[in-house]
C-alpha positions in Angstrom: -24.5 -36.4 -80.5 -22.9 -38.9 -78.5 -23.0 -42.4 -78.8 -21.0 -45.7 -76.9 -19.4 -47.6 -79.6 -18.1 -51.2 -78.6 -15.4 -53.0 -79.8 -17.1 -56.5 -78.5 -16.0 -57.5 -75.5 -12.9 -55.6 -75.9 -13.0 -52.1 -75.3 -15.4 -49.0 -75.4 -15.1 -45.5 -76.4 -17.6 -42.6 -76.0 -17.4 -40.7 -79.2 -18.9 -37.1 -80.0 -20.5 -36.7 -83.6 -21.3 -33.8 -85.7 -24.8 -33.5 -87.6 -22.9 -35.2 -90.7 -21.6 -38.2 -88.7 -18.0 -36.8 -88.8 -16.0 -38.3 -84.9 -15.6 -34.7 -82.7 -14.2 -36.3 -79.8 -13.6 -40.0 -78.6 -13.0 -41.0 -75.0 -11.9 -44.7 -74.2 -13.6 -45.8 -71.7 -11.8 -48.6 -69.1 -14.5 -51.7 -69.9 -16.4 -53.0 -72.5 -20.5 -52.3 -72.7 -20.8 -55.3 -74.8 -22.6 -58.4 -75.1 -25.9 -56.8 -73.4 -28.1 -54.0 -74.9 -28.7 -52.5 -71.9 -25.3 -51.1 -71.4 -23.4 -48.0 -72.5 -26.9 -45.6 -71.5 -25.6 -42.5 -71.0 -26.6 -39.5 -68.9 -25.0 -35.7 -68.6 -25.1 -34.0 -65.0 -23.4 -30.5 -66.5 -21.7 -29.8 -69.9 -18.2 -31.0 -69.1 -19.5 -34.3 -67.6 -20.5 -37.6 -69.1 -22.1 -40.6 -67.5 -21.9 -44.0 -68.7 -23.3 -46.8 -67.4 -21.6 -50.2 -68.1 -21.1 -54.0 -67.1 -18.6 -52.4 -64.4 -20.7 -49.7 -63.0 -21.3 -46.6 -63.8 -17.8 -44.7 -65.7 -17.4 -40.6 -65.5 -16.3 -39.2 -68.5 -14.7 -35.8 -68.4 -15.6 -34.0 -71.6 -12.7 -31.6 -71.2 -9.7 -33.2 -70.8 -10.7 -37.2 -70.9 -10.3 -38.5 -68.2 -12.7 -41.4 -66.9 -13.1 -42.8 -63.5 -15.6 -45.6 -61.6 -18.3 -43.4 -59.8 -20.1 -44.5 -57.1 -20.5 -48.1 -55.3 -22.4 -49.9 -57.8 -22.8 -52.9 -59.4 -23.2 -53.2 -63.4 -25.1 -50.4 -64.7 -27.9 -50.7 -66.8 -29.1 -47.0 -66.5 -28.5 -43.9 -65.2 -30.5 -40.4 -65.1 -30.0 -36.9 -63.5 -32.3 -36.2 -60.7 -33.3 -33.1 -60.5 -31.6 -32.3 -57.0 -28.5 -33.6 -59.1 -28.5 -37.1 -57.5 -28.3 -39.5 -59.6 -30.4 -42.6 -60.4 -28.5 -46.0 -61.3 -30.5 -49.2 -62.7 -28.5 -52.2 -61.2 -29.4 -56.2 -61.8 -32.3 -56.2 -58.9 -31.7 -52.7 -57.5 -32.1 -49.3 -58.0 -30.1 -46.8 -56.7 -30.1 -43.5 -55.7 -26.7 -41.4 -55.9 -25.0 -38.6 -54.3 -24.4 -36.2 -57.8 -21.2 -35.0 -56.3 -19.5 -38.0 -54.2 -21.0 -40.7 -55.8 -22.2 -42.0 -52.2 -25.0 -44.5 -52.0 -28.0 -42.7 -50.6 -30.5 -45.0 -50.9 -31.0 -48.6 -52.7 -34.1 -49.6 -53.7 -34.3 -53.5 -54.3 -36.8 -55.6 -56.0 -37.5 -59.5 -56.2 -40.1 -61.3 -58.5 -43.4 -62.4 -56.5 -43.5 -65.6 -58.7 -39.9 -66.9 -57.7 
């Protein structure tokens, strides 16, 4: 299991659990997913690859030897899923976007406004 855990406002890590709870693994990740419970969703395009989505965009986790980077041009991430073509699929504030698995290039943006604003 693997879960964001937030030090409030802080820092973040990315830890991996066994069935009893017992910490496998923990990652730091370089920003905080605190202070709104949408962050810190997490998505996994292959085994060795984590994807976080935080308040600084979306974070790449490698499982194997740690090492995160910012992935794609986005802004903060409130979501992220694995499209079956491998793309990926970001919630942003008043976008959604669609990602290039591999490059993390924008291929499209889909944006939305309220009707009643």
């Amino acid at each position: 299991l693997y879960v964001v855990v937030d030090d409030l406002f802080d820092s973040a890590r990315l830890v991996a659990l066994d069935a009893s709870g017992t910490v496998l693994s923990s990652y730091p990740l370089p920003d905080s997913v605190g202070g709104n419970l949408s962050l810190g969703k997490l998505a996994f395009p292959d085994l060795s690859t984590a994807l976080v989505a935080s308040g600084a965009g979306l974070v790449k986790v490698n499982l194997k030897n740690g090492a995160t980077q910012q992935f794609g041009a986005v802004g903060a991430a409130f979501d992220v899923e694995v499209l079956p073509n491998g793309n990926l699929l970001v919630a942003e504030n008043y976008q959604v976007s669609e990602l290039n698995g591999a490059s993390g290039a924008v291929v499209r943006r889909l944006s939305f406004s309220d009707p009643n604003r």
